[in-house]
N, CA, C and O of each residue as an XYZ file, in Angstrom:
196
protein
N      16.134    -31.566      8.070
C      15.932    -30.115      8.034
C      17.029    -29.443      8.861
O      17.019    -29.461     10.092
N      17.746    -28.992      8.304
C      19.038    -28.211      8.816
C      18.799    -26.641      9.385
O      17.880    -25.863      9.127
N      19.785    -26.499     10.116
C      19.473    -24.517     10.194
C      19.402    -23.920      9.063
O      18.740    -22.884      9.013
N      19.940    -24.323      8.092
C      19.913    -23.794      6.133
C      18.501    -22.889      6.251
O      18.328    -21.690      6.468
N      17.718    -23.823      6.050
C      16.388    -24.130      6.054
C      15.334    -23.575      6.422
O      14.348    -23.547      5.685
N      15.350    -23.002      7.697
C      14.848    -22.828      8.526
C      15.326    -20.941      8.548
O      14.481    -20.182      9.022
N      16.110    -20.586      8.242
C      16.940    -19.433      8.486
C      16.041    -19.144      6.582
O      15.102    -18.351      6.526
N      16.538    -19.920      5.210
C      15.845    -19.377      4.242
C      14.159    -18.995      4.247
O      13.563    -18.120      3.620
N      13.528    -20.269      5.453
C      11.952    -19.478      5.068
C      11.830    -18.911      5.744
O      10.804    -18.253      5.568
N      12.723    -18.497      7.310
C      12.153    -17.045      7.756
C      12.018    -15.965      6.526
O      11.048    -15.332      6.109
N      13.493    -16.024      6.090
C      13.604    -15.013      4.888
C      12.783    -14.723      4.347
O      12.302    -13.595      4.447
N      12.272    -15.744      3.488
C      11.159    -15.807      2.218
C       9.896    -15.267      3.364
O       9.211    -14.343      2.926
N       9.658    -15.603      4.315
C       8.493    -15.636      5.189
C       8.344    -13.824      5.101
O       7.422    -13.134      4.668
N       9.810    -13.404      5.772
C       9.261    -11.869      6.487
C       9.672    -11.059      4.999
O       9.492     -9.847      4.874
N      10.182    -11.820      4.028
C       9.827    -11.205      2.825
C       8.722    -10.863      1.921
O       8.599     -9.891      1.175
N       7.862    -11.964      2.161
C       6.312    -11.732      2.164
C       5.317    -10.855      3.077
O       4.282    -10.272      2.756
N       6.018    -10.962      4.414
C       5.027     -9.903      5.186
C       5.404     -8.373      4.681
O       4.563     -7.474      4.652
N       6.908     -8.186      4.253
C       7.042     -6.566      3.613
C       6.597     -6.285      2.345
O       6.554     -5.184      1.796
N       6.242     -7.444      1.884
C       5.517     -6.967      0.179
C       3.761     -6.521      0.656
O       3.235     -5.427      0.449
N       3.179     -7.613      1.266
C       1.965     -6.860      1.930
C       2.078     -5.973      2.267
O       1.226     -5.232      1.776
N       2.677     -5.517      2.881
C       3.122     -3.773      3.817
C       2.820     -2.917      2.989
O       1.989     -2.017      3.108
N       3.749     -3.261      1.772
C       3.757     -1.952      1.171
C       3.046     -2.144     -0.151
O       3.194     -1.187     -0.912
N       2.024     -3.532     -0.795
C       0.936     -3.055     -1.333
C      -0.348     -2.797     -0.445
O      -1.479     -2.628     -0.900
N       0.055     -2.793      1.093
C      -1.554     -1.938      1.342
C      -1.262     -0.798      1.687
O      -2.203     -0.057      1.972
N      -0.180     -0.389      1.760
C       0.582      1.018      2.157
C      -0.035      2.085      0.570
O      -0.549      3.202      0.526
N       0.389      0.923     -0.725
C       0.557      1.814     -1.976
C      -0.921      1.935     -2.237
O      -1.378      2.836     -2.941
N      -1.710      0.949     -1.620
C      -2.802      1.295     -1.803
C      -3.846      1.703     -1.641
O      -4.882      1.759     -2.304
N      -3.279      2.233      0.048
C      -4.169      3.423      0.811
C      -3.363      4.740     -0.106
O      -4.122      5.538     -0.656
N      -2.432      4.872     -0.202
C      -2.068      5.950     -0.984
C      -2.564      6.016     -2.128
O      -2.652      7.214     -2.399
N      -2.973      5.350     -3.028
C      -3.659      5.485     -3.796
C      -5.108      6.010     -3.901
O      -5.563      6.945     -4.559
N      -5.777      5.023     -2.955
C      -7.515      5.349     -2.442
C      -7.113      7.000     -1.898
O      -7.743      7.842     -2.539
N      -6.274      7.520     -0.943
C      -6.389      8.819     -0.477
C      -6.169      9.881     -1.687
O      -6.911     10.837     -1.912
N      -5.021      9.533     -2.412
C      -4.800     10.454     -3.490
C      -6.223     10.618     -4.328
O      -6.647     11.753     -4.546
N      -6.878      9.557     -4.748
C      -7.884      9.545     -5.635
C      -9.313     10.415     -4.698
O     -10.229     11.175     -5.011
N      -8.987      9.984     -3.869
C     -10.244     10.739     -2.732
C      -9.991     12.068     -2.840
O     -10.965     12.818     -2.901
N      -8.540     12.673     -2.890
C      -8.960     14.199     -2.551
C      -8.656     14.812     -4.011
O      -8.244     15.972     -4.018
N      -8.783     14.290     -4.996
C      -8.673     14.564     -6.508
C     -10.120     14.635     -6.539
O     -10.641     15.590     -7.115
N     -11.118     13.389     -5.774
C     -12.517     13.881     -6.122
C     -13.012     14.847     -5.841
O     -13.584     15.700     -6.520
N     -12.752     14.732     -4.496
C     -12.861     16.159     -3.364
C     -12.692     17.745     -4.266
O     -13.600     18.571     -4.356
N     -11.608     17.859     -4.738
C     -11.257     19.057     -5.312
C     -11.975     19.420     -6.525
O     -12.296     20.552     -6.886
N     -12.181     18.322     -7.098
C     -12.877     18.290     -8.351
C     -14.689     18.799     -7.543
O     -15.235     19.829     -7.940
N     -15.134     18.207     -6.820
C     -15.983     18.669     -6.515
C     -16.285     19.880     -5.977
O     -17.288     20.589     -6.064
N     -15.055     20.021     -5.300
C     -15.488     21.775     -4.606
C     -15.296     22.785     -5.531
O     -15.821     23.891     -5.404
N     -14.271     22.346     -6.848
C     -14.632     23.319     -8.085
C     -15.558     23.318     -8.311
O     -16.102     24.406     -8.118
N     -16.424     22.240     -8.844
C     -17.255     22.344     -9.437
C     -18.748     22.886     -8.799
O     -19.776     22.972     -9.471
N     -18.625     23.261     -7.222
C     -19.629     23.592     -6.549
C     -19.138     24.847     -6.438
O     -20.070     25.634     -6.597
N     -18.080     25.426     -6.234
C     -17.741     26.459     -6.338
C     -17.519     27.738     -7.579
O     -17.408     28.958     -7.464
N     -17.518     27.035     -8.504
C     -17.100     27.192     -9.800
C     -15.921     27.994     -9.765
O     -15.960     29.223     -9.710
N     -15.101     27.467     -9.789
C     -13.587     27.809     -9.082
C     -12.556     27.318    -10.779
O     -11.328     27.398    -10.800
């Protein structure tokens, strides 16, 4: 096992921790977007707006 090696699966490694990042990133953005689409939808519809 050479430095090669060792230097590629950090890579691959902290390349995997930034794909998590940013599907739980895309997917709190998602859950929030959809939350205040309900939200609005509801206060029209209580409001009749």
């Amino acid at each position: 096992m050479c430095w090669c090696d060792i230097v590629s699966k950090a890579k691959i490694g902290s390349l995997k921790n930034l794909g998590n990042g940013m599907e739980h990133s895309l997917r709190f953005l998602v859950e929030v977007i959809l939350g205040l689409s309900i939200l609005r939808v509801i206060i029209n519809w209580i409001f009749g707006i």
